[in-house]
N, C-alpha and C positions, 0 to 999 in steps of 0.2 A: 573408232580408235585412230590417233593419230596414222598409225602406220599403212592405215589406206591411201590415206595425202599424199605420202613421204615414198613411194616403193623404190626399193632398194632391191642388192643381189650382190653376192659373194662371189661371183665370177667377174669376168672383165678387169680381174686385175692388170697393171703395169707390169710391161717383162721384165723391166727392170730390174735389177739386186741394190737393196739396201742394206745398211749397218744392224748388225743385231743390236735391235730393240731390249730397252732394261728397264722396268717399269721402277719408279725413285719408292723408296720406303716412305712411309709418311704414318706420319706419330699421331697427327692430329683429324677429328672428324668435320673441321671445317672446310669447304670445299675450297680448291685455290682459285675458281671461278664456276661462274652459269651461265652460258650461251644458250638465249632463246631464241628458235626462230622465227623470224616473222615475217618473210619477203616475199611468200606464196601470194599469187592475187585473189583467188578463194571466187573462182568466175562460176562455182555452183550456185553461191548468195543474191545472183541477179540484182547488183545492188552499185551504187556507185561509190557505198559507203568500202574500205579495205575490209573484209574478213573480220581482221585479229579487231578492229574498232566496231565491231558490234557489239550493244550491253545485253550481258543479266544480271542480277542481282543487283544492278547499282555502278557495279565496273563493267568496262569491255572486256570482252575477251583477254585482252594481251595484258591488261590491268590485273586480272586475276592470274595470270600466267608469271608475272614480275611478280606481285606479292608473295608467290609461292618462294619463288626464286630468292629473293630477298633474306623471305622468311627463313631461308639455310643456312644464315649469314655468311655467304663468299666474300673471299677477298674481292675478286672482282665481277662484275656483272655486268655484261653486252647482251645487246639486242641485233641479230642483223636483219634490214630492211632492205627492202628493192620496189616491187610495188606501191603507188600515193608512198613516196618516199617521205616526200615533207611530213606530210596530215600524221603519218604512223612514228616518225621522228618526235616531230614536234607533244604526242602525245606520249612518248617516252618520258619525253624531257619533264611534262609534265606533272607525272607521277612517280618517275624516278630521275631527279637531276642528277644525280650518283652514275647514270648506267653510261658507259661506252654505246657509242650507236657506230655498227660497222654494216658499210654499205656492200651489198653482195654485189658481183662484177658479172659479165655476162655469158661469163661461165656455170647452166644450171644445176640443181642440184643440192641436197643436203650435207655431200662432202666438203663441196666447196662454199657454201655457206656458212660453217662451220671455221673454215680453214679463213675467212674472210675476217670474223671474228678474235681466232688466235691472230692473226695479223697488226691486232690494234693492242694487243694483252702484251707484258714485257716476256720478251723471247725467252730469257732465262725461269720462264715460270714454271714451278713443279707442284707436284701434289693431284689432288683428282679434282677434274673436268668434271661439269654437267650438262647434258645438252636436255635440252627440252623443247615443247614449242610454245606459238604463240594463241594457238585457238583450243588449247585443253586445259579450260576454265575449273573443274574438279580438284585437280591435283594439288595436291596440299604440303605443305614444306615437311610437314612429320613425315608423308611418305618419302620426301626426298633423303630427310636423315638418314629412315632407315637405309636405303638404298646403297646412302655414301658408308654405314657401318657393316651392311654386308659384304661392300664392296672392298672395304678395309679388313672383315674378318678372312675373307677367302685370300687376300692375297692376287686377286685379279689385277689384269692389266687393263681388259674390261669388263666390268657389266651393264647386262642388257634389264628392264623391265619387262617383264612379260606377265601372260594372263594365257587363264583357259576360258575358253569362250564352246558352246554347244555347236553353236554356229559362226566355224572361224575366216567362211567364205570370203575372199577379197584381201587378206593378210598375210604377211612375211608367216612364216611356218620357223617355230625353232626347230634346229636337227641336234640331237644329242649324239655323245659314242655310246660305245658301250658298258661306260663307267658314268655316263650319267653327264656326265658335262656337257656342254655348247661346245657344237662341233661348226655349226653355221648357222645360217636363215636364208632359205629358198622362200621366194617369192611366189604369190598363188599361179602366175602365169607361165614357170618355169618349172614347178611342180609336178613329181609322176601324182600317180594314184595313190601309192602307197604313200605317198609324201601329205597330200590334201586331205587325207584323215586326222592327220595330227591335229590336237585341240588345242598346243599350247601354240602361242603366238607372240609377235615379233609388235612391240609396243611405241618404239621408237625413240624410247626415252634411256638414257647410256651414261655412265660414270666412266670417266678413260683415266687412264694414269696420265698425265701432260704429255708429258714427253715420249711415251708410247703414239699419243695422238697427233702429234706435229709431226711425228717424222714419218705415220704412216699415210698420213694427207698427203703428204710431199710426194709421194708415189702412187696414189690412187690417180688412176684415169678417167677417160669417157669413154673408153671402149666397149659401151654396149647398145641394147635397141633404144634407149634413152636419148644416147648423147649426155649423161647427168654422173655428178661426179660424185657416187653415191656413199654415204655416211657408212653403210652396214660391209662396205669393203674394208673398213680399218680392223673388222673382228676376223676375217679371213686372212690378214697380213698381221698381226698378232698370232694365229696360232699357226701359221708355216713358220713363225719365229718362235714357236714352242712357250711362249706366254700363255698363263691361263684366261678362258673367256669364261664367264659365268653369267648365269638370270636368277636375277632376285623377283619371285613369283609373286606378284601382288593379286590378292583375292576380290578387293573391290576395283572392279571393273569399270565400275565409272571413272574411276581416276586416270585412268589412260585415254579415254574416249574425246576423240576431237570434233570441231563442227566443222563441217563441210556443206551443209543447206539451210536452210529456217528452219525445216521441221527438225532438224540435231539442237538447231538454236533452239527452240522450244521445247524438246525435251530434255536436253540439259538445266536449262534454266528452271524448266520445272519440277525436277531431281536435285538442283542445287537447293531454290525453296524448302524441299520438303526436308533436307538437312538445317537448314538453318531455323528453320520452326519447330524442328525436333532439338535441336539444340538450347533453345531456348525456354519450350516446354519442361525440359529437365530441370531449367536451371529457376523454374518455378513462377513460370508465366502462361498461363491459361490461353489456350486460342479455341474457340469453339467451333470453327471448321476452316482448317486447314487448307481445305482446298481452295477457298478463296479467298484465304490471307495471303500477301505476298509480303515478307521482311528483306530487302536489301544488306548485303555482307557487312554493310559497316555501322548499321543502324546496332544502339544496343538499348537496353529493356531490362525495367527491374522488376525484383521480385513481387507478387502478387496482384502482376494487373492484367486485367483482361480483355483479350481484343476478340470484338463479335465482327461476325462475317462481313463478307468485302471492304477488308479493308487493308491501305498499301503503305506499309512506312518505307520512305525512299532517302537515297544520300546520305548524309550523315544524323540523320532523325536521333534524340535521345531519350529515352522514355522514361520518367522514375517508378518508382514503386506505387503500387496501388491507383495505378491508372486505371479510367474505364475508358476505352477506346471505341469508336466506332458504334454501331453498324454503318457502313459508308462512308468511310474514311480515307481520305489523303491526303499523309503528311510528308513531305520533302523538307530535309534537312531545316527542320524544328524541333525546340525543346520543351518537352512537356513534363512538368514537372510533379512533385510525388501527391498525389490525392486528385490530380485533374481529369476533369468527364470530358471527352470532347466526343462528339455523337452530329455523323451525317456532314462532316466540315471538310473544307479542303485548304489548308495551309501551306505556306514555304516561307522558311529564312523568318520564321516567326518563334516566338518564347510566349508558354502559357503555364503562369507560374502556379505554386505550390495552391490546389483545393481551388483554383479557378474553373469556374465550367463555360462551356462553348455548344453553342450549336442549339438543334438542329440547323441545317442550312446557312452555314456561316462559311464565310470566304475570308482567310487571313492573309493577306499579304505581305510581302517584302518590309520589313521594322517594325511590324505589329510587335508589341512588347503589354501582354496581362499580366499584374500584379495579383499577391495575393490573394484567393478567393474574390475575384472581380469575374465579371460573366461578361459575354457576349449571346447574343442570343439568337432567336429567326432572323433568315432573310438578313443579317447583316454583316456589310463589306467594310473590313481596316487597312487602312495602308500606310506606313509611317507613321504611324498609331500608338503611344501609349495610355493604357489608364491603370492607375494607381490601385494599393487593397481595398475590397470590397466596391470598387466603383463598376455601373451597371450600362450597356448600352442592349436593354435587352429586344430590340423587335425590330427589321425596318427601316436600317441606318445607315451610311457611307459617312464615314469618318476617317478622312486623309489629311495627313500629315496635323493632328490631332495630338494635345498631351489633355488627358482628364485625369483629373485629381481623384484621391482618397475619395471613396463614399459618393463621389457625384452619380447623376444619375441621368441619363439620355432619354425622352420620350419617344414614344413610337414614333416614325417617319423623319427625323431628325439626319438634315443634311449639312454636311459639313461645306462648304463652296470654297474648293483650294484652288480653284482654277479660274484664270482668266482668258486661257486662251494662245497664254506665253508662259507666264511663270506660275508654281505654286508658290503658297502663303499657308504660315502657319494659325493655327487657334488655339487659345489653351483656357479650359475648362477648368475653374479651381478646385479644391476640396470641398465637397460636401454640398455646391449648386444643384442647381434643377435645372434641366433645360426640359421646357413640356412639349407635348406631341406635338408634330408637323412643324417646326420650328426650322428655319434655316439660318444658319451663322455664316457669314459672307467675310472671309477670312482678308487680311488677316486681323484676327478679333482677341481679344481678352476677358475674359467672364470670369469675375471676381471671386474668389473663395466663399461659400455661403450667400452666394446673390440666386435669384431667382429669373427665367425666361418664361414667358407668358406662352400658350401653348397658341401654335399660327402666326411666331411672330418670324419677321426677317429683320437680323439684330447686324446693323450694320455701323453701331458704334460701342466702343467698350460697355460691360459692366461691371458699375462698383460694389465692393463690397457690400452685402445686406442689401444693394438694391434689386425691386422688382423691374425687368422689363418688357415693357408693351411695345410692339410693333406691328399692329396690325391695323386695319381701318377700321372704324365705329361699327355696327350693327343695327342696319336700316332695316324695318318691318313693313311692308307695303300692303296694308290691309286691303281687302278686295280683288288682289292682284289675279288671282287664278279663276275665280268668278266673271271675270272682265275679259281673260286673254286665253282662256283653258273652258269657254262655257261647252256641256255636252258632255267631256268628258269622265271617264271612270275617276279623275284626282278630282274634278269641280265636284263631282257627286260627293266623295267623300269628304272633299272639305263644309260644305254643305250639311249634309248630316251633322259630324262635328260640331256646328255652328250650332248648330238647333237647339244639340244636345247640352253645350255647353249653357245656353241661352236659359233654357230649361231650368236649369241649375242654380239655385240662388247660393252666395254663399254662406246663409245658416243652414244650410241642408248639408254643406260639406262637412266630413269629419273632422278635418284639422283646421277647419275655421274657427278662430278667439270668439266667446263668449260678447256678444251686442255688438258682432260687427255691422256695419250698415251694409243694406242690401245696395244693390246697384238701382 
């Protein structure tokens, strides 16, 4: 859970005296902002990569942390960064060009991070705060509504997110009074005995009234074993100013849980999975083992198609209806469309259109574009690729930067030659030609609509329409040749034999020899 990251403590307050605190009425459940954080360096991940930028599902960490965010619809939305400032910046910008990026100063701590944030927000802003972070990938904007509607029903200045955990070892401890409300959050390390029992706990995730929250920052210190100017003192200067503090108890417990090493990265990610393929089993999509499908969050899947084991739809993948998918599948941000087989392929940035099939062992590359019911088959690689409905490249193929026509049909081993070295060249194959096995087309080429290639030819000037072309060398027989240069041998023996046999053989002895053919 976050709040192992984040520890906080209700002591060390400011001696300070401030203005009595008045939390503003607010009519509306949209939030007036969402401050995610995201400046921690997360030096458990042994990695060079930030924390909040490591993926599951398809997003990073702080990707899934923003969309939640988002998904609350705030007025406003900040991230604050400290850590690979840029790299974590720049992938804000990314995926939210909308959010405020507020740089934390070198003051640490989740209070002052926070505070770093309201700093870039207009001063005058009211209504309720959200904080959250940047590496609790689970959390979902529904749970934020609720949160901001209980937070509105109670009348609170704040609320806290909390859970009950069996094992709450390493976590803020909520403390109630005796009427049941948040009295504070003791920290595990400052904890009695009686205190360390408690199972509910301190989640890190908080709805503040605004102006509750700025003015209670403005007084929070570093006066403790930290040095850190911690978030969960704003709920202890809150209630010495007799505001109510409250916890909105959430029962799924993944949704507060943050990553802090690989093996959190891994089992989040594979908790995240097992939701999003239950999610879409409901919604009437068959996967026949689970555990080795992986669906990323933004891929989506229509009704009644079936993905068989290992297989990975990644980025923005779209799947229609009555797809068969897989076994051994991966697809990144490709469209596959409603009736398509694709079995044992690995595609991106590719379109396989409606009752086209693929595979096995087929490699789709960046602008491959199948038309309807057109195939791709073994062993063949597209790249900047289109073929037209029902046209076939089915066995054996590299076909770059490629248009084939309607109904055309590619013979086995058929290479496309788009490369010289420096530049590619295009080819384009028309409706309804043949190109026959082992054939190379030495780009850039044009083969006529309804023309023919001669199978072993290398076809290095146009073909026209209805014509056949030949490009290979004659077919020389060198009789005696293995007799002569192979004598002794296990092939002279049977050529030999062969010979005998054939010799043997008159042709009125053969079955499909014409009536009075002359013998030899």
């Amino acid at each position: 859970m976050a709040a192992a990251a984040w520890p906080g403590t209700l002591g060390a307050l400011s001696a300070s005296d401030v203005d009595l605190l008045e939390p503003t009425r607010v009519t509306t459940s949209r939030p007036a902002a969402v401050i995610v954080l995201a400046a921690g360096e997360g030096t458990r991940m042994k990695s060079a990569t930030p924390k909040v930028l490591h993926p599951i599902a398809g997003r990073t960490l702080l990707g899934h942390a923003i969309a939640a965010a988002r998904g609350a619809d705030p007025a406003h939305l900040a991230v604050v960064v400290r850590h690979e400032r840029d790299r974590v910046a720049a992938h804000v910008a990314e995926v939210d060009p909308a959010a405020v990026i507020a740089d934390q100063d070198e003051v640490p701590g989740t209070g002052r991070a926070t505070e770093c944030a309201l700093d870039l927000l207009p001063s005058d802003l009211e209504g309720t705060v959200l904080v959250t972070y940047g590496d609790v990938p689970l959390l979902t904007a529904a749970t934020l509504h609720d949160l901001i509607e209980a937070h509105h029903a109670s009348g609170s200045a704040v609320t806290v997110i909390t859970a009950t955990l069996e094992d709450p070892h390493g976590y803020g401890r909520i403390l109630r009074d005796e009427h049941g409300e948040v009295a504070g959050i003791v920290e595990q390390k400052d904890a009695t005995a009686e205190q360390r029992a408690i199972t509910e706990i301190n989640s890190g995730l908080y709805a503040f009234d605004a102006t509750v929250l700025r003015k209670a920052l403005a007084e929070v210190g570093t006066d403790n074993a930290q040095g850190e100017k911690y978030l969960t003192d704003v709920l202890a200067i809150a209630r010495r100013e007799g505001l109510k503090v409250s916890a909105h108890l959430v029962a799924d417990l993944w949704q507060t849980e943050g990553v802090n090493d690989r093996v959190q990265l891994a089992r989040l990610g594979a908790e995240l999975n097992r939701r999003i393929l239950e999610g879409w089993m409901r919604e009437g999509v068959t996967v026949v083992d689970p555990a080795s499908t992986w669906v990323d969050a933004d891929v989506t899947i229509g009704r009644d198609t079936v993905i068989q084991p290992g297989t990975q739809l990644k980025g923005a993948t779209t799947i229609g209806s009555g797809v068969m998918l897989g076994p051994d599948t991966t697809l990144e941000d490709v469209e596959v469309r409603d009736g398509a087989s694709v079995v044992r392929t690995h595609g991106s940035l590719a379109v396989i259109g409606e009752g086209a099939s693929v595979g096995p062992f087929a490699y789709l590359r960046p602008g491959t574009e199948l038309g309807t019911k057109s195939k791709i088959g073994t062993f063949v690689e597209t790249k900047n690729t289109t073929i037209g409905e029902g046209g076939k490249v089915p066995h054996l193929t590299y076909a770059g930067d490629a248009t084939i026509g309607a109904g055309a049909n590619i013979g086995a081993g058929t290479i496309f030659a788009n490369y010289d070295g420096v530049n590619k060249y295009p080819t384009v194959v028309g409706d309804h030609s043949f190109v026959g096995s082992n054939s190379v087309i030495v780009a850039p080429r044009t083969i006529a609509p309804g023309s023919y290639v001669a199978a072993g030819s290398a076809v290095t000037v146009d073909v026209g329409p209805g014509e056949l072309a030949v490009a290979r060398g004659r077919q020389r027989n060198i009789a005696g040749w293995v007799a002569r240069t192979r004598a002794g041998t296990r092939t002279a023996a049977a050529a030999e034999a062969a010979a005998s046999e054939a010799a043997a053989t008159s042709p009125t002895d053969r079955p499909d020899a014409p009536e009075g053919t002359p013998a030899p």
